[in-house]
C-alpha positions, 0 to 999 in steps of 0.5 A: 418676332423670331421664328422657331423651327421646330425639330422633326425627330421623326423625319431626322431619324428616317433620313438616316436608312436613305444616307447609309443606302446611298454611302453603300450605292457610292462604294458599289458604283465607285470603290476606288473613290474611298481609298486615298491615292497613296493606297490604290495606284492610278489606272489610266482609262482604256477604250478598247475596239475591233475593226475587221482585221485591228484590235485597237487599245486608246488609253488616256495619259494627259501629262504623260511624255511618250518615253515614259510609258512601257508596253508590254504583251506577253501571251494574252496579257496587255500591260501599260506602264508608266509614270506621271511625273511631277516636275515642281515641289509644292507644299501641301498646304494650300490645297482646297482639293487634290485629285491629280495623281502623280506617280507610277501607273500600271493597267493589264487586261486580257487580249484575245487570242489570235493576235500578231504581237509583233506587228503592234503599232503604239502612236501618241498624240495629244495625250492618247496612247492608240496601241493598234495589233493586227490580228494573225490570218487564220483569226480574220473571218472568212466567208463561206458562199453556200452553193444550191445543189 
């Protein structure tokens, strides 16, 4: 005995709203997930945190060598430069997913103000780029002691 399944039209036609809701929910949570690589250049992902007197900016750079990144700060402007460079030429058949992104990189973003630039320290271990700005004196909190009159 062969089993027909019988088509529910109206339950296919209410699964359509659902689909177009969540393909809107994608685009909003993650717009760069519907551009190719070749349309949208690859931004490393940062981690940035204060400590007292340090403003500490980590950036992820798996395959990146130290001599192939460029930091620039110039005002309130943090910008990280480089390339992830592909050594070997492979066809582009073969390939059942591609998300590694080769080529140039860059990322800005906007330092506070009332840092020594000049005093900035980059080190690079294991893939992570920590970029370490001292904050300037008059920009370090002080404590004030309240006296009783």
């Amino acid at each position: 005995m062969t089993l027909m399944r019988r088509p529910q039209r109206f339950t296919e036609l209410m699964a359509l709203p659902t689909a177009v809701d969540r393909m809107f929910e994608d685009l909003m949570a993650r717009p760069w997930s519907w551009l190719s690589s070749e349309l949208m250049p690859t931004q490393p992902l940062l981690d940035v945190h204060m400590t007292g007197d340090t403003y500490y900016v980590e950036a992820a750079l798996p395959g990146i060598k130290p001599e192939d990144v460029d930091i620039t700060i110039e005002g309130d402007m943090l910008t990280i430069k480089g390339e992830f460079k592909k050594e070997e030429k492979r066809e582009e058949e073969g390939y059942l997913l591609r998300e590694m992104h080769r080529g140039a990189f860059s990322r800005t973003i906007t330092l506070p103000t009332g840092l020594k630039a000049d005093a900035a320290k980059a080190t690079f271990r294991d893939g992570v780029l920590t970029l370490e700005i001292p904050k300037e004196e008059t920009s370090k909190a002080r404590h004030v002691k309240v006296q009783a009159r």
